[in-house]
C-alpha positions in Angstrom: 124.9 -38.6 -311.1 125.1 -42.0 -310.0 124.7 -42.8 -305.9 127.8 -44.5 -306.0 130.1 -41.9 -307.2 127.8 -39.2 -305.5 129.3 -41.5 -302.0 132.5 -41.8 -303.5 132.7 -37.8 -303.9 131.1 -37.1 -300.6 133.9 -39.4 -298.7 136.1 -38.0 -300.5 135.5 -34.5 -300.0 135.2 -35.0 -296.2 138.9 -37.1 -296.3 140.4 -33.7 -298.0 139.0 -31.7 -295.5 140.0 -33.8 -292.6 143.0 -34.6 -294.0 144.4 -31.1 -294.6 143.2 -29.9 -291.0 145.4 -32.4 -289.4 148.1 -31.4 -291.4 147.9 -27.6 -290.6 147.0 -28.9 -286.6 150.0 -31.0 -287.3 152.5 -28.3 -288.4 150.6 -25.9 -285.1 151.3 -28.0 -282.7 154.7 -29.2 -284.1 155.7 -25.3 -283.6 154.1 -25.2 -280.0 156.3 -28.6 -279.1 159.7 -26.7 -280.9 158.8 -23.3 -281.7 162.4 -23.4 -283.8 160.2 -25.0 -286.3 157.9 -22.4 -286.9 160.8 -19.8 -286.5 162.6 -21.2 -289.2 159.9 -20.7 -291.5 159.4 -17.1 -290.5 162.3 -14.9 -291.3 162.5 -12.5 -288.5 159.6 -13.8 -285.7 160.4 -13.3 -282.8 158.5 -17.0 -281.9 155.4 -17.9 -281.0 155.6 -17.2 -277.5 154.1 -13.8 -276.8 155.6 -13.5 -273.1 159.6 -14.5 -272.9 158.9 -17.6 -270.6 160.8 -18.5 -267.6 159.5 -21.7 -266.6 159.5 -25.3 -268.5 157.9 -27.5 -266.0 155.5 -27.2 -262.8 155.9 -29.7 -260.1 152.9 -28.8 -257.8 152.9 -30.1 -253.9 149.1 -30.3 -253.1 148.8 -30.6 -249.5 144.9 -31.8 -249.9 142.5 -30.8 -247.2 143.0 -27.4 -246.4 146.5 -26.6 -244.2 145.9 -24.2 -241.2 148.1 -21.4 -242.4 147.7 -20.5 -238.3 149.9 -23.1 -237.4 152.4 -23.2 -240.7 152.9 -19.6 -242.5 150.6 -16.9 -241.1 151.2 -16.1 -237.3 148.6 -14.1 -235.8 150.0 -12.8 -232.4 146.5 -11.0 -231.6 144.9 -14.4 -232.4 146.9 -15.6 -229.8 146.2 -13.3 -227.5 142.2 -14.2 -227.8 142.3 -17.8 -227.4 139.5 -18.8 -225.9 137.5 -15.4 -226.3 134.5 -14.7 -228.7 135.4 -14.1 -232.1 134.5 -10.9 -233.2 130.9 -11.4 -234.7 131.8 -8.5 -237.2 134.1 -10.5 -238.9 132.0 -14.0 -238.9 128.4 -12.5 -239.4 126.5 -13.5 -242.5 129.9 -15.4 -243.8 130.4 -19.2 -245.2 131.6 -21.3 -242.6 131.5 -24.7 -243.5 130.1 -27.2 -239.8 130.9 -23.8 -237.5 127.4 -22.4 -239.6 125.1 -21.7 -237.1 127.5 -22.3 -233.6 126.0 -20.8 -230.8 129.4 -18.7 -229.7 132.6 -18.9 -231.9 135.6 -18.7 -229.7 139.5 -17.9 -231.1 141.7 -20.8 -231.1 145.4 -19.8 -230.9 148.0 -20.3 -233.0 149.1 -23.8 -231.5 152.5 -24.1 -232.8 155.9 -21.0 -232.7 156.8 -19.0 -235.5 160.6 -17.5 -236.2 161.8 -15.9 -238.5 164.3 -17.7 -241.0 166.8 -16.4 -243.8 168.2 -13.6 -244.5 164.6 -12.8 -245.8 163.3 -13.1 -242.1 160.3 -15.2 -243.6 158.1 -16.5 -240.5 157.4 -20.0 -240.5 156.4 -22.8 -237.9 158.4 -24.4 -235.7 156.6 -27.4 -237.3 158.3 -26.8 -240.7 161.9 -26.4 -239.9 163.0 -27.7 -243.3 161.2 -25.9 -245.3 162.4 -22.4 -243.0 165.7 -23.6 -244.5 164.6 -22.9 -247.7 163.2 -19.5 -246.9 165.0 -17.4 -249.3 164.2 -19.4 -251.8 160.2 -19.4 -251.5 157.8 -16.6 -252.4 154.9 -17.0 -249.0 151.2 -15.4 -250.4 149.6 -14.9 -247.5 146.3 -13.7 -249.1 145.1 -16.6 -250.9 141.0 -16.9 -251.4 138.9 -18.9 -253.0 135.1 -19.6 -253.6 134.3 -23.0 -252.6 134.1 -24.2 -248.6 133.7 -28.2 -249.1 136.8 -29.9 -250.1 135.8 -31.2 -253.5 134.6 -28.5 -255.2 137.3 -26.4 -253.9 140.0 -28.6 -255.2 137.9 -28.8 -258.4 138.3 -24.6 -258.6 141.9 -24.9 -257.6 142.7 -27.5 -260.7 139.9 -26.4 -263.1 139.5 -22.6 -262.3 135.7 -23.6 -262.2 134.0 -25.4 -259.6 132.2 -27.0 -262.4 133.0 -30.7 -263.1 134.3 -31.1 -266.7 136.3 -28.8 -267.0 140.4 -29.0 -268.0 142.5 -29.2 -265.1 145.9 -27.0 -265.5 147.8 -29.6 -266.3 145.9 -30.3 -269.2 145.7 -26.6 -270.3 149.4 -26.3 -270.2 150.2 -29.4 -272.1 147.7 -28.7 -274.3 149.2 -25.2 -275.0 152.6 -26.3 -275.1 153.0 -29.8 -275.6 155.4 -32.6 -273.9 159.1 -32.0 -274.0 159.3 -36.2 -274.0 157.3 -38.6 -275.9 158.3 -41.2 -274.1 155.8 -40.4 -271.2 153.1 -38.4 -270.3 153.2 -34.8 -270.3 151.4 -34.8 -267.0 151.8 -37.3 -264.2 150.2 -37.4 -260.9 151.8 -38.8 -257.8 149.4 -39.3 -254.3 150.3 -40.2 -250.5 148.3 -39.6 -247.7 149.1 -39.7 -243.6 148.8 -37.2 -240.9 145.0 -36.8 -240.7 141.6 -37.3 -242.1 142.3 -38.1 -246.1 140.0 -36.5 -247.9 139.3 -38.7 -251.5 140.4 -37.2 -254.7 138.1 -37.5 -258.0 139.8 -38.9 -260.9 138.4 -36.0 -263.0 140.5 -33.2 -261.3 143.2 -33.7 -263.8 140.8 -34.6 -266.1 141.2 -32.8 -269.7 137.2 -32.1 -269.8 136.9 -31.0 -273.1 140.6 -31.0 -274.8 141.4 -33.4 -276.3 141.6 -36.6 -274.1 145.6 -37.2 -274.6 146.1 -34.1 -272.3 144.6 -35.4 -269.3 146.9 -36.7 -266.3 147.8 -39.9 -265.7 148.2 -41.4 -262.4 150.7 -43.3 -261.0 150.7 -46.0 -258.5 152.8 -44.5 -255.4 154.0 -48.2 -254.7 154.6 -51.7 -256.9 154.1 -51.1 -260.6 153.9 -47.3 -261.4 151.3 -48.0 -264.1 148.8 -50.7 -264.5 149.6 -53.3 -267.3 152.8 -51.0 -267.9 154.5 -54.6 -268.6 153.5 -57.2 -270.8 151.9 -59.9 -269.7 153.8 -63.6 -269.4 154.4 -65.4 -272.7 154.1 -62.0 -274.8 157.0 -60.0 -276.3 158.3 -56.7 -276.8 158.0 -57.6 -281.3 154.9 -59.4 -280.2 153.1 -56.4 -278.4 154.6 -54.4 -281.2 153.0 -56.0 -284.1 149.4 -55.7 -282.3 149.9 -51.9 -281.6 150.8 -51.4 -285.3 147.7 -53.7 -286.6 145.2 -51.9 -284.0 146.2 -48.4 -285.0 145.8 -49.3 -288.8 142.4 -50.4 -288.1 142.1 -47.3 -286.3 143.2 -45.3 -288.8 141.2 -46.6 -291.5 138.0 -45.7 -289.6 139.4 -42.5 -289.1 139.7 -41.9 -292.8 135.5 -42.2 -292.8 134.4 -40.7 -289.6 137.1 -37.7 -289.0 137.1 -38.4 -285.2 140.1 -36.5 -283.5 139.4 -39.2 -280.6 140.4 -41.7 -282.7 143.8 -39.8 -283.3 144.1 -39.8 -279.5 143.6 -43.2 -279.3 145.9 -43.6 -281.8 148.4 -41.9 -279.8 147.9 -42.8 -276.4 148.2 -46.8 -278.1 151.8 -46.1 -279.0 152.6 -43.5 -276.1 151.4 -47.0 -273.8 153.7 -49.1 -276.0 157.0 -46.7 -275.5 156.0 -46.1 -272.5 156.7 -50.0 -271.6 160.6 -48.8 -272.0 160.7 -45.9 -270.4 158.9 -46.0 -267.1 161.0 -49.4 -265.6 163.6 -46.9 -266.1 162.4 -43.6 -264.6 161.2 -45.7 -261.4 164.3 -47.5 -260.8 165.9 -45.5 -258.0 169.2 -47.7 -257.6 171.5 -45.1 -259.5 170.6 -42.2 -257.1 173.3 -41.2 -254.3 173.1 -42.0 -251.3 172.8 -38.6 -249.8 170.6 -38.0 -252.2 168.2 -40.5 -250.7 169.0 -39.0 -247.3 168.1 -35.8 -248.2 164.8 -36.6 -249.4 164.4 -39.2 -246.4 163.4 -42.1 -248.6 164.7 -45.0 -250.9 162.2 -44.7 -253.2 159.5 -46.7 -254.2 158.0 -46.7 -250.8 154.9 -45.3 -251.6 155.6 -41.7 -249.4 155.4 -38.3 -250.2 159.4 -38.2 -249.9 159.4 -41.1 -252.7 157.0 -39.0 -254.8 158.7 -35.8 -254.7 162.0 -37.4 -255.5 160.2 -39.2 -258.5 158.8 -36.0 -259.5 162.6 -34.6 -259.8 163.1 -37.6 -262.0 159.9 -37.1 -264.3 160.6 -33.1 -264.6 164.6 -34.0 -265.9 163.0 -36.4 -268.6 160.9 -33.3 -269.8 157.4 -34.0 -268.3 155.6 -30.8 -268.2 153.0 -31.1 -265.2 153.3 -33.0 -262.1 151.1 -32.8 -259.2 151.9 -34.8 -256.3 149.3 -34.9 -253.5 149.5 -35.7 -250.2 146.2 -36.4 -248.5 146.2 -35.9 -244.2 145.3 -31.6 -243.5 142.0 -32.2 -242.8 142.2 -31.4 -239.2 138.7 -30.9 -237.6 139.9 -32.0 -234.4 143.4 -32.2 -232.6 144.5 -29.8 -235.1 148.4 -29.1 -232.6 149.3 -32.8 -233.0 147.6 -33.2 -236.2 149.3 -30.8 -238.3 152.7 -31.5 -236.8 152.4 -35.0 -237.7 151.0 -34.1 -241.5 154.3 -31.5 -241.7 156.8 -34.4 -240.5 155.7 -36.1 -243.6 156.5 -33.7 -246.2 158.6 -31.0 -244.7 161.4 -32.8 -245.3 161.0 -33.9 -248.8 159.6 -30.4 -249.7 162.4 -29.0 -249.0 164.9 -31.2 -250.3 163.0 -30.9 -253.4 164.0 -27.7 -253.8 167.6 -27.7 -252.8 167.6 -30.9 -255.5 166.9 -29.1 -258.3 168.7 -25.7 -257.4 172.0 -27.9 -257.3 170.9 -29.6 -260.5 170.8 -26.3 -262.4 167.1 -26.3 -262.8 165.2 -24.6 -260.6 165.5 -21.5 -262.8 163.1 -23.2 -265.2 161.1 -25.0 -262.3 158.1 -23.9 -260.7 157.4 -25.4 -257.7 153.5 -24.8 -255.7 153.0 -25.7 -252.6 149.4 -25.7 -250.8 145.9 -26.5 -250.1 142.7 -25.9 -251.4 141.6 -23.5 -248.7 142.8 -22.8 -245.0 141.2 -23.1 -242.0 139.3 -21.1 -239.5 140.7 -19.0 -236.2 137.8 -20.2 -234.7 137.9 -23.5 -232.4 135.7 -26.4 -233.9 136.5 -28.2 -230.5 140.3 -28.7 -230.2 140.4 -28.2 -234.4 139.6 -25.7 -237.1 136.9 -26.1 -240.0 137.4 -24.6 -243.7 138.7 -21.3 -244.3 138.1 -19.5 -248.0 138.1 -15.7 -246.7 142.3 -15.8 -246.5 145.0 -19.0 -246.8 148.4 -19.6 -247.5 150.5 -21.1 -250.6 154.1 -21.0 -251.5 156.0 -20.7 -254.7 159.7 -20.8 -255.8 161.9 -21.4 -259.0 160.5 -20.8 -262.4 160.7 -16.7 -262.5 159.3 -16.3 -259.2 161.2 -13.6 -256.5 163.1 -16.1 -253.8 162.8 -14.5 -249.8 159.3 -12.4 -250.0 156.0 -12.7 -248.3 153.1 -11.6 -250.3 150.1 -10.1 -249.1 148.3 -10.7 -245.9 145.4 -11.4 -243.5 143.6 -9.1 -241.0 144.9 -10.1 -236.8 143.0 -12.6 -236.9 143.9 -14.4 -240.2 140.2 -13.9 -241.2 140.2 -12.1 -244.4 142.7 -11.4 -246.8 143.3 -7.9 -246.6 146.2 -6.6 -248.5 147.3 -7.9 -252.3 144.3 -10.1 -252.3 145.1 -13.3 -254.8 142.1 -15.7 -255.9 142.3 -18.6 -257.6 142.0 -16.6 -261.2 145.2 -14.4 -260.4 147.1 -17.8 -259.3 146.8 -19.2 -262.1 146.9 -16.2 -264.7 150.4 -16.0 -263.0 151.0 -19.4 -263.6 150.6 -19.0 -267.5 152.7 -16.0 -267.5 155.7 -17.6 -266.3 155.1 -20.5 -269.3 154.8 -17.3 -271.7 151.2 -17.5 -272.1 148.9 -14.9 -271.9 145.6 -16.7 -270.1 143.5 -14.2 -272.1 144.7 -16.0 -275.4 144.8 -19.5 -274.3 141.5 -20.7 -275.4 139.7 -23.8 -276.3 136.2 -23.6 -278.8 133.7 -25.6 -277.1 129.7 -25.9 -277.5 130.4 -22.5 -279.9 132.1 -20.6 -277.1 135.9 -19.7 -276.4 136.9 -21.4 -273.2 139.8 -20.2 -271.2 141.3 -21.6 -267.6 140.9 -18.3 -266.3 137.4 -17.7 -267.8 136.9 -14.1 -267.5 138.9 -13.6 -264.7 142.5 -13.2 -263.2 145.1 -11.0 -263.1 149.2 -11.6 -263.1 150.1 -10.9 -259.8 153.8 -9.2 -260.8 154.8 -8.6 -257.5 155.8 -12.2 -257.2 157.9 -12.4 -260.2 161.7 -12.4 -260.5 
């Protein structure tokens, strides 16, 4: 056989191959974006969803830097009673405590804020949060969250990742990837960050990071203030046809290397090229705030745009109606190792407000019903003083959840007197976000990626779906 039709054949062979995969991928994903598409070629399915799903869209208020659920959702009245006594040593013996490790004498700190009870649901929640006790029969409290990790980026990399592991795909990127992007016009998963109120912990870049999906499922970040993405507008002298022309030229170069190599990043790239280009449209648009009503501004507490946690959450409103399936918005200031009183009622005046006008926003809107909204930290904090403050807490903390299939007015679980360990209806980090995937329809045990000749999940091996919680 001659070498030059043995190449010929070889190329060929592999452009078959790679061709017909993306087709079937293609057609797979086309039915995960519109499942009507696969139903209408199966007489009878019942869809490709194996769990009926009740939410569309997670908006996810990360309060980064551990909240005190002492002085927000989790009032310990015996805890109260012991300020300034010794700690049970039974309780902190042998135990991971983050700079308390090795302390002389640990001595109970108080709850420093009052608790009431709010709602018809009676729901007891800080004086420090009285906008968010408004909302209290719309919220689901777990008291008896725990996790694995006692330093704050590893334990936000576990919260996002379900691995402390760097690498790995955050949620986010799991649930796009699983379900694809109701609008492709923008990203199916935005992050949003604001920070006040206390020490700001940094955030990696990689904790919504798609690891190893696919790179077009990783988050992208935008800027809280100015231009909401970098180079999002064209630069002076260039036009729309212009920058329209070199996005078609650049993605048939692309493509044409594709057809030799069969790299599925340079179908991302390919992608991501003319997700930039419509995006150019689109997000002037999303961020323009000047059609919003007044009292809608009010009730947020912001006019937008100004860079705040209240801009953010009303932004993420505005990115959930266009169809955007994850959005994370991060407020950085709970890191309270010191002055934790003041501190964490400064930190709450700067997204109590917006938290819960968030929720009343949507409810009026008609979707909450197909919105979940998370609210919480990476860990908690300790009972025990670290001088006038409290160090990280993994043994018990508190979240919130509401809309999206989840039961409105309960508390969930809870921590022993001293709001040391979780001790009833224990929920790690596996369970959270098993749950999660339920309400989308998805069973986590089926929602797998094939990497380095293993089947990934975001659960791993783990989690449960805490039922209790749902509607």
């Amino acid at each position: 056989m001659h070498p030059d039709f043995e190449q010929t054949l070889r190329v060929t062979r592999r452009q078959f191959f790679g061709r017909t995969a993306r087709g079937i991928g293609g057609l797979a994903l086309a039915s995960l974006v519109n499942p009507a598409l696969l139903r209408a070629a199966q007489e009878g399915s019942a869809g490709t969803l194996p769990i009926a799903p009740k939410a569309r869209r997670v908006i996810y208020l990360t309060m980064a830097g551990g909240p005190s659920h002492l002085e927000t959702f989790d009032y310990k009245p015996t805890l109260a009673k012991m300020d300034g006594q010794p700690i049970p040593k039974s309780l902190t013996d042998g135990q991971p405590i983050a700079q308390l490790q090795g302390a002389k004498e640990l001595k109970c700190l108080g709850p420093q804020h009052t608790f009431s009870r709010h709602g018809e649901s009676q729901q007891q929640i800080s004086e420090i949060l009285p906008h968010i006790s408004g909302i209290a029969d719309e919220i689901c409290i777990i008291r008896s969250m725990v996790t694995e990790q006692i330093n704050h980026d590893p334990a936000q990399t576990l919260m996002n990742t379900g691995t402390s592991i760097s690498g790995r795909p955050s949620i986010g990127s799991w649930l796009n990837y699983g379900l694809g992007s109701e609008n492709q016009n923008l990203p199916g998963f935005v992050v949003l960050t604001s920070e006040g109120g206390g020490q700001g912990q940094p955030i990696s870049a990689r904790q919504w990071a798609s690891g190893f999906l696919p790179s077009k499922y990783q988050g992208v970040k935008f800027q809280s203030s100015g231009e909401p993405v970098i180079y999002v507008s064209n630069p002076p002298g260039v036009c729309r046809q212009c920058q329209s022309e070199v996005v078609k030229c650049v993605k048939e170069l692309d493509r044409q290397l594709d057809d030799v190599v069969d790299d599925p990043e340079i179908a991302t790239r390919i992608s991501q090229y003319e997700l930039a280009f419509r995006m150019q449209s689109s997000v002037p648009e999303l961020t323009d705030f000047s059609g919003e009503p007044q009292h809608i501004l009010e009730m947020y507490g912001t006019k937008g745009g100004d860079g705040t946690f209240a801009s953010n959450c009303l932004l993420a409103r505005r990115l959930a109606e266009r169809g955007v399936r994850f959005v994370q918005v991060y407020h950085r200031g709970w890191d309270h190792h010191g002055g934790v009183k003041q501190g964490t009622k400064t930190t709450a005046g700067l997204v109590d407000r917006a938290s819960a006008a968030l929720i009343k926003d949507l409810k009026q809107r008609g979707m909450l019903d197909e919105t979940l909204v998370i609210w919480g930290g990476e860990f908690g904090r300790t009972p025990m003083a670290q001088g006038d403050g409290r160090d990280h807490h993994i043994k018990g903390f508190t979240i919130w959840m509401a809309g999206g299939g989840i039961r409105g007015g309960v508390t969930y679980g809870g921590t022993d007197d001293f709001g040391y360990n979780a001790v009833e209806n224990i929920v790690d980090v596996h369970d959270f976000h098993a749950t999660l995937l339920y309400l989308f329809g998805i069973d986590h045990k089926k929602l797998t990626y094939r990497f380095q000749g293993r089947d990934f999940r975001l659960t791993d091996v783990h989690g449960n779906v805490v039922k209790a919680v749902l509607a």
